[in-house]
ROZA-214140 format. One record per residue (C-alpha): residue number from 1; y, x, z. Coordinates in steps of 0.02 Angstrom, whole numbers. Each point is the difference from the previous one (the first is absolute). Example, Ala and Ser with C-alpha at 12.3 -4.5 7.8 and 13.67 -1.06 7.14 Angstrom:
BEGIN
<pt n="1" north="-225" east="615" up="390"/>
<pt n="2" north="172" east="69" up="-33"/>
END
This chain:
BEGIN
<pt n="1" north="-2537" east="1694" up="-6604"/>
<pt n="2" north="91" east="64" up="146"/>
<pt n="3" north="155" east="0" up="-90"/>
<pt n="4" north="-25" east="-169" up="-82"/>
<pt n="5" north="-43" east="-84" up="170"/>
<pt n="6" north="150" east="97" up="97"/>
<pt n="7" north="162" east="-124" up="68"/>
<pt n="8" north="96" east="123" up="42"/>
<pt n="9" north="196" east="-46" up="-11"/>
<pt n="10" north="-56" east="-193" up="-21"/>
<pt n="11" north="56" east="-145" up="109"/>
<pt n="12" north="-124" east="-131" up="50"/>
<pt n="13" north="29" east="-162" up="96"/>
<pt n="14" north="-157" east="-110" up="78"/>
<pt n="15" north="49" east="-171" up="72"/>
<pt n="16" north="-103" east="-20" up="158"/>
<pt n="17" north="-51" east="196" up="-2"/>
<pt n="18" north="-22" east="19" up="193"/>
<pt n="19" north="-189" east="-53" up="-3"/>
<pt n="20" north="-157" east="-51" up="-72"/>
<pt n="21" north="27" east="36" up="-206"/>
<pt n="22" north="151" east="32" up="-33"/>
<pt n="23" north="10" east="139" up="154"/>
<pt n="24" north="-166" east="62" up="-114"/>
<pt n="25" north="117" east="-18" up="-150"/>
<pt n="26" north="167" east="95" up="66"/>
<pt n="27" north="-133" east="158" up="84"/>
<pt n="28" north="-62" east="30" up="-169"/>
<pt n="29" north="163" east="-8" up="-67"/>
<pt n="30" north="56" east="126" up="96"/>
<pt n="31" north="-139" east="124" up="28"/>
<pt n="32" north="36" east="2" up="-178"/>
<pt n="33" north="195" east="43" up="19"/>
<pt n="34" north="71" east="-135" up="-20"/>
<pt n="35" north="139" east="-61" up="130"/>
<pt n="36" north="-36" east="-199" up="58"/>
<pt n="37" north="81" east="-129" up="69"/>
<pt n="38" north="-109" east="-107" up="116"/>
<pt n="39" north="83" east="-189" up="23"/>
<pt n="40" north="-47" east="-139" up="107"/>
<pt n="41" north="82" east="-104" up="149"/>
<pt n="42" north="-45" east="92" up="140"/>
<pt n="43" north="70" east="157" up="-11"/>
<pt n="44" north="-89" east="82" up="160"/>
<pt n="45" north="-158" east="-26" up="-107"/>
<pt n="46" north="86" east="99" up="-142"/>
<pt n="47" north="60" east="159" up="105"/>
<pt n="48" north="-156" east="25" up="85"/>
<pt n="49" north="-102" east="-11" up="-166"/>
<pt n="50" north="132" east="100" up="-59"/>
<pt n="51" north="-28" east="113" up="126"/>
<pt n="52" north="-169" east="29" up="-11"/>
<pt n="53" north="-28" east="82" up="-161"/>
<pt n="54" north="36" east="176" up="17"/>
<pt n="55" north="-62" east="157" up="-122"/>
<pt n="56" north="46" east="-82" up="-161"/>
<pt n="57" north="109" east="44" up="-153"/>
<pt n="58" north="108" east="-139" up="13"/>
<pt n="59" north="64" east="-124" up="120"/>
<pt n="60" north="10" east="-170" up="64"/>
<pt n="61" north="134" east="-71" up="71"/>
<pt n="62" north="24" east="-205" up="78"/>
<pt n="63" north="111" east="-85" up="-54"/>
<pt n="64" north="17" east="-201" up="81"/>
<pt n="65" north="-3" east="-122" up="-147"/>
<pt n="66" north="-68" east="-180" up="-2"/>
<pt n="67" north="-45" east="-9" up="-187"/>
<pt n="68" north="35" east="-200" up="28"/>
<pt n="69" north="170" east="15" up="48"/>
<pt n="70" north="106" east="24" up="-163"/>
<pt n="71" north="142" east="97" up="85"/>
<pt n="72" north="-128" east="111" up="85"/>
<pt n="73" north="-64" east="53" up="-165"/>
<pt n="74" north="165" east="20" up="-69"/>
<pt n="75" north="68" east="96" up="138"/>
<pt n="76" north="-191" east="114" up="30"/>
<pt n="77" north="64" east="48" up="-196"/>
<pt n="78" north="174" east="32" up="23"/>
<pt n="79" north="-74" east="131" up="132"/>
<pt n="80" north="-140" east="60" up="-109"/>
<pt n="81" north="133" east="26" up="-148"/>
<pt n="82" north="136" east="81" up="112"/>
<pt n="83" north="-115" east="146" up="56"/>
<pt n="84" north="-113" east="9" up="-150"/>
<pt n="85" north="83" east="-71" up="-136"/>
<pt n="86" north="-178" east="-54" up="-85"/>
<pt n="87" north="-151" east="-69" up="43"/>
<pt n="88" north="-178" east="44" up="-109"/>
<pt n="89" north="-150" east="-92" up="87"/>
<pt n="90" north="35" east="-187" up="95"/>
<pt n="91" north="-161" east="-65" up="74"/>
<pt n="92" north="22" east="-178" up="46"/>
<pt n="93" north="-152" east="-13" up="154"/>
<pt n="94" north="92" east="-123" up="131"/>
<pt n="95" north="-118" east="-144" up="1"/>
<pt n="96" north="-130" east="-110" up="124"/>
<pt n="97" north="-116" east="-104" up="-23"/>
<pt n="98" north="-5" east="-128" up="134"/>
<pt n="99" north="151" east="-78" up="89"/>
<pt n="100" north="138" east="60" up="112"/>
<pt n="101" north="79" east="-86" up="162"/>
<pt n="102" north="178" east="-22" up="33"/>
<pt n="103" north="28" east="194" up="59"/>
<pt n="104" north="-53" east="44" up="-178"/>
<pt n="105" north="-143" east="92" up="46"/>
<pt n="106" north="-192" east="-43" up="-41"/>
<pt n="107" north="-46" east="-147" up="65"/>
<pt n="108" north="-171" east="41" up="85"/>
<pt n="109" north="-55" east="-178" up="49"/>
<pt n="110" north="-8" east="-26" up="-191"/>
<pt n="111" north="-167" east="58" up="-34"/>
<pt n="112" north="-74" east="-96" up="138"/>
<pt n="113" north="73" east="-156" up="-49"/>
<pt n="114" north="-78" east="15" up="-178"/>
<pt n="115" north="-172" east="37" up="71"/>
<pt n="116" north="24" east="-146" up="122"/>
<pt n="117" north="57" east="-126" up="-118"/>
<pt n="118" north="-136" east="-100" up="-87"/>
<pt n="119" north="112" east="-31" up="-140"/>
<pt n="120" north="65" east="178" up="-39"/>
<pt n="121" north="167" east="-75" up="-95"/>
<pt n="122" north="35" east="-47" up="141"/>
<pt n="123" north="96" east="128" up="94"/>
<pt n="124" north="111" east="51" up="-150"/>
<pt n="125" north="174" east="-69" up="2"/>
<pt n="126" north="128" east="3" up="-142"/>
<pt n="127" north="132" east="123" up="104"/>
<pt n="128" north="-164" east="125" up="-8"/>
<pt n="129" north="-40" east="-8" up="-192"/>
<pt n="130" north="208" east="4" up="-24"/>
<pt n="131" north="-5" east="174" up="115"/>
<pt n="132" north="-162" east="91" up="-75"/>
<pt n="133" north="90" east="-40" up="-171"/>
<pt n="134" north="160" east="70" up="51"/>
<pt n="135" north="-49" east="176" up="64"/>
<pt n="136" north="-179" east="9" up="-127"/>
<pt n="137" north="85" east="-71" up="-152"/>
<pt n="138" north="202" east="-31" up="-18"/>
<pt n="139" north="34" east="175" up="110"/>
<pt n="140" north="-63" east="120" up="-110"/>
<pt n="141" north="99" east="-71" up="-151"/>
<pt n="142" north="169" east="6" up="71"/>
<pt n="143" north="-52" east="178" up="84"/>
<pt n="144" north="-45" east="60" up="-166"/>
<pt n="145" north="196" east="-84" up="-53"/>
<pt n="146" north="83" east="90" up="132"/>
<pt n="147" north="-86" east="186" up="-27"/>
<pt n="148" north="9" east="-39" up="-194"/>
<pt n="149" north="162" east="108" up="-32"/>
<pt n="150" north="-80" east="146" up="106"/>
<pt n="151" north="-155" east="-14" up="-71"/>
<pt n="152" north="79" east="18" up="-184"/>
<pt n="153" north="78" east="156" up="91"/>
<pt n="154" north="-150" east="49" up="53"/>
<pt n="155" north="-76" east="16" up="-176"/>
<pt n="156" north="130" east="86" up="-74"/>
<pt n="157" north="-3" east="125" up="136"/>
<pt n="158" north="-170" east="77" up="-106"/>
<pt n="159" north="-13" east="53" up="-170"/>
<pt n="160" north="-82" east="-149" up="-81"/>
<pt n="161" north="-43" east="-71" up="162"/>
<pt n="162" north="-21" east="-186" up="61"/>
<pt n="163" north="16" east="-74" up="178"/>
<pt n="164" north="-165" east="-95" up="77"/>
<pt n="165" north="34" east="-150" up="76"/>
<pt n="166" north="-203" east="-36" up="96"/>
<pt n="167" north="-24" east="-187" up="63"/>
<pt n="168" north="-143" east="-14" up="136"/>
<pt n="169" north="-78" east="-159" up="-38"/>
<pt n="170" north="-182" east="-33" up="78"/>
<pt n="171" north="-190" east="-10" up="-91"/>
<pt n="172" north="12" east="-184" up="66"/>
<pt n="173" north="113" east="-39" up="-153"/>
<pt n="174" north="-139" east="-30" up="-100"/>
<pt n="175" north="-112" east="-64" up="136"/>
<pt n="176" north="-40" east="-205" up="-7"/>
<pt n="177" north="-63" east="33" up="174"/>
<pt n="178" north="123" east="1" up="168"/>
<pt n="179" north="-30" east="90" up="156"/>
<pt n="180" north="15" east="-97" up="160"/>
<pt n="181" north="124" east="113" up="101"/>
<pt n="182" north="123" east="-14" up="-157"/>
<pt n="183" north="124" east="-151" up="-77"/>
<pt n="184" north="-72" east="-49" up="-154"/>
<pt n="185" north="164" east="36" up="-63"/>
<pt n="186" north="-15" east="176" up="15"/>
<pt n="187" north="-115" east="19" up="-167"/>
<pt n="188" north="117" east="-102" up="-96"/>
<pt n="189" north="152" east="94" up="62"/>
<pt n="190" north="-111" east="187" up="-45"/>
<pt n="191" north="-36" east="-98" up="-199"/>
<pt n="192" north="168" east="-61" up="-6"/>
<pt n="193" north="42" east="183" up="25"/>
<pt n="194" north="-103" east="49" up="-145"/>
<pt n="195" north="80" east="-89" up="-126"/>
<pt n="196" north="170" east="56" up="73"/>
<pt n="197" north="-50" east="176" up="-41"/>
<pt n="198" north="-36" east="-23" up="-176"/>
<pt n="199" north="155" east="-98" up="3"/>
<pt n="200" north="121" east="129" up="43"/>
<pt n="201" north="-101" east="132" up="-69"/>
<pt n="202" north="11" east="-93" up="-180"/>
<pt n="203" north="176" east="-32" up="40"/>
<pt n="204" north="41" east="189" up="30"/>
<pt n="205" north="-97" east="64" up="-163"/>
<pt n="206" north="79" east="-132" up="-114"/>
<pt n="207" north="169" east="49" up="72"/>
<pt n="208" north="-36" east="197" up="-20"/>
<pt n="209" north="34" east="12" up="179"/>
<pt n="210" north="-107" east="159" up="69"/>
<pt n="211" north="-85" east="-89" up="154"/>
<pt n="212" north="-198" east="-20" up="8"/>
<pt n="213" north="-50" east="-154" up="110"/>
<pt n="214" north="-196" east="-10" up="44"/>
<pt n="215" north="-77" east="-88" up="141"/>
<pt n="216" north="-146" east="73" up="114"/>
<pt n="217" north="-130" east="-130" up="54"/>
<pt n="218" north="-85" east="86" up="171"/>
<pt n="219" north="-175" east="-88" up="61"/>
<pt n="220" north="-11" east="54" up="210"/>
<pt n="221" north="108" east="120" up="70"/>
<pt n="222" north="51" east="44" up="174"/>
<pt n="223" north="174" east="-98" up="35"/>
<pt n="224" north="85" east="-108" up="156"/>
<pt n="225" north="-76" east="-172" up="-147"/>
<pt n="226" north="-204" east="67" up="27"/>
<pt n="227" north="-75" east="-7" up="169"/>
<pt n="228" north="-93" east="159" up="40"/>
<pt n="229" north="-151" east="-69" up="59"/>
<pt n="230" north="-25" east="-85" up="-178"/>
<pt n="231" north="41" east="186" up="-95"/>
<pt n="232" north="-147" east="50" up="111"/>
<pt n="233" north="-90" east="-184" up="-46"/>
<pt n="234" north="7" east="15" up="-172"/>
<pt n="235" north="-115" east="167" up="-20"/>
<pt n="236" north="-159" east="-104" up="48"/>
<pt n="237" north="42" east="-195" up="-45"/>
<pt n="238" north="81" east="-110" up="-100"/>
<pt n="239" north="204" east="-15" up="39"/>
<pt n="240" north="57" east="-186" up="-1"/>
<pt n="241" north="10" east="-89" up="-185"/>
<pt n="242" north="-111" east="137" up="-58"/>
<pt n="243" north="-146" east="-30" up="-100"/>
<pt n="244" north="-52" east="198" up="-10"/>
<pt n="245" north="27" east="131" up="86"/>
<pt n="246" north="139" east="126" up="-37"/>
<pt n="247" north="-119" east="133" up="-115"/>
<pt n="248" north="84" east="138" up="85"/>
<pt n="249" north="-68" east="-57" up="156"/>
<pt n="250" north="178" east="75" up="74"/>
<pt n="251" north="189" east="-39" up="22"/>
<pt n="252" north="122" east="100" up="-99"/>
<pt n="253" north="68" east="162" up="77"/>
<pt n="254" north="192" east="63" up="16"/>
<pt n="255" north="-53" east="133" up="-149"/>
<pt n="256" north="-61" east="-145" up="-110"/>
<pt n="257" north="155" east="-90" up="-2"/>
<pt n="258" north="105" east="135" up="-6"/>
<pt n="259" north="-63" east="63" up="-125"/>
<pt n="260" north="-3" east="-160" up="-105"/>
<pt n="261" north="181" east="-28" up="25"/>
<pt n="262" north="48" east="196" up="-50"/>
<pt n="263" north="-94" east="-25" up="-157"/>
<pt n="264" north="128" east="-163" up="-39"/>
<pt n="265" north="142" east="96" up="66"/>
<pt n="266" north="-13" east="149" up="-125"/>
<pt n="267" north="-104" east="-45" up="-130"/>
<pt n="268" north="154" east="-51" up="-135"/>
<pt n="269" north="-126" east="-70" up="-126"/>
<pt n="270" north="-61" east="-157" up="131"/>
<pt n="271" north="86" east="-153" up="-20"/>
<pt n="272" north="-50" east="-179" up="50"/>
<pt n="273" north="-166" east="58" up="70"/>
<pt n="274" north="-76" east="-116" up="112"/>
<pt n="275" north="-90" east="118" up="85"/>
<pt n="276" north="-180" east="-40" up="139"/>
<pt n="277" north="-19" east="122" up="142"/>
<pt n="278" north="-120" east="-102" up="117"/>
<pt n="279" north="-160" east="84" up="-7"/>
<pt n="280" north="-98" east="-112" up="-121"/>
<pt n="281" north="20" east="-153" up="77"/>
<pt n="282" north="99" east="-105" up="-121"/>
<pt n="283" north="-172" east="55" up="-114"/>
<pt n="284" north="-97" east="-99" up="83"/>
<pt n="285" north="72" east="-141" up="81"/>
<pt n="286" north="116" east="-137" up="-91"/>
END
């Protein structure tokens, strides 16, 4: 199993890898050899996540890419191509979930408003549902375009081998309910993404084109989108929208996800798995 779990001498790349999951995402990755690229906008983020995982097998290394920016992609796989000449594992993890201000960054006064408003449509504007679609939706198709050649590269790289491309899409795809501190367009954006991976993942097999796509649907984890005072909430009441408790009475841990996303990464014989790592609660709440 050691052997069949090892990525040693693969290339991974997580959008947003310098927190919450896909940081979890890119330490697995290379505790288990592999050598990641961590991308995102702010690039002091990157280097000091970078930074901070020492000890392992493999690496991680930032790299500054805004996965909405179409010559930023282009250009973050010109440089992946130039020094590796392949990729074998693209995560696609840049998302949110609520609304940013002009800076870009998460608008905080977002959640408040929705709580606040007696109508809760109100606060949502057009320009938000047309950003959450952009980076949780349209990005990770035209990343998964722009890595496609290195990913092919990737494959052929191993004896019999495929490349894993892993979209993080959220539990609340198939939730009817909406949390307050979120758009509702983020659970529309996460389903939308759900279909797109059986899209290109149909796409690839039909074409004999060695590239897995599967999509991970996490319940609660730690990240910069959940509050920490409701991860510490949620172990004795009811989050918002929920009907039930989460069974596992818990949030997901940095080993849970990790180890989620290896088993995607290596496991050739996965392909357009829709895959629930939330701790029970989609069981028990619709």
């Amino acid at each position: 199993m050691a052997t069949a779990i090892s990525l040693s001498g693969r290339v991974g790349l997580v959008t947003g890898g310098g927190t919450g999951i896909g940081f979890m995402i890119a330490k697995a990755f290379a505790a288990n050899g592999a050598k990641v690229y961590i991308t995102g906008r702010r690039l002091d983020v990157l280097e000091k996540a970078a930074a901070s995982v020492i000890g392992v097998s493999g690496s991680i290394v930032p790299l500054q890419m805004n996965v909405t920016d179409e010559e930023d992609v282009k250009a973050g796989a010109k440089h992946i191509e130039d020094i590796d000449g392949k990729l074998d594992i693209l995560v696609n993890n840049a998302g949110f979930a609520g609304a940013r201000n002009q800076a870009g960054s998460h608008d905080t006064d977002f959640a408040t408003k929705k709580y606040a408003a007696e109508d809760p449509f109100e606060p949502e504007t057009v320009q938000n549902w047309a950003d959450l679609f952009a980076l949780n939706t349209i990005a990770p198709f035209f990343v998964v375009h722009a890595f496609q050649s290195l990913l092919v590269k990737g494959a052929s790289s191993r004896p019999q081998g495929t490349s894993s491309v892993i979209n993080i899409s959220s539990v609340a795809a198939k939730m009817n309910t909406s949390a307050p501190m979120v758009s509702f367009a983020y659970s529309v954006t996460k389903a939308a993404l759900d279909k797109l991976t059986l899209v290109l993942a149909t796409s690839f097999a039909g074409r004999s084109i060695p590239i897995r796509v599967n999509a991970l649907q996490p319940g609660v984890f730690a990240s910069e989108m959940v509050p920490p005072e409701l991860l510490e909430a949620l172990k004795t009441q009811l989050l918002p929208g929920q009907v039930a408790p989460i069974p596992a009475g818990r949030h997901g841990s940095d080993a849970e996800m990790g180890m989620t996303a290896l088993y995607l990464a290596v496991s050739d014989y996965t392909n357009g798995a829709v895959l629930s790592v939330d701790g029970g609660v989609s069981l028990v709440n619709p």
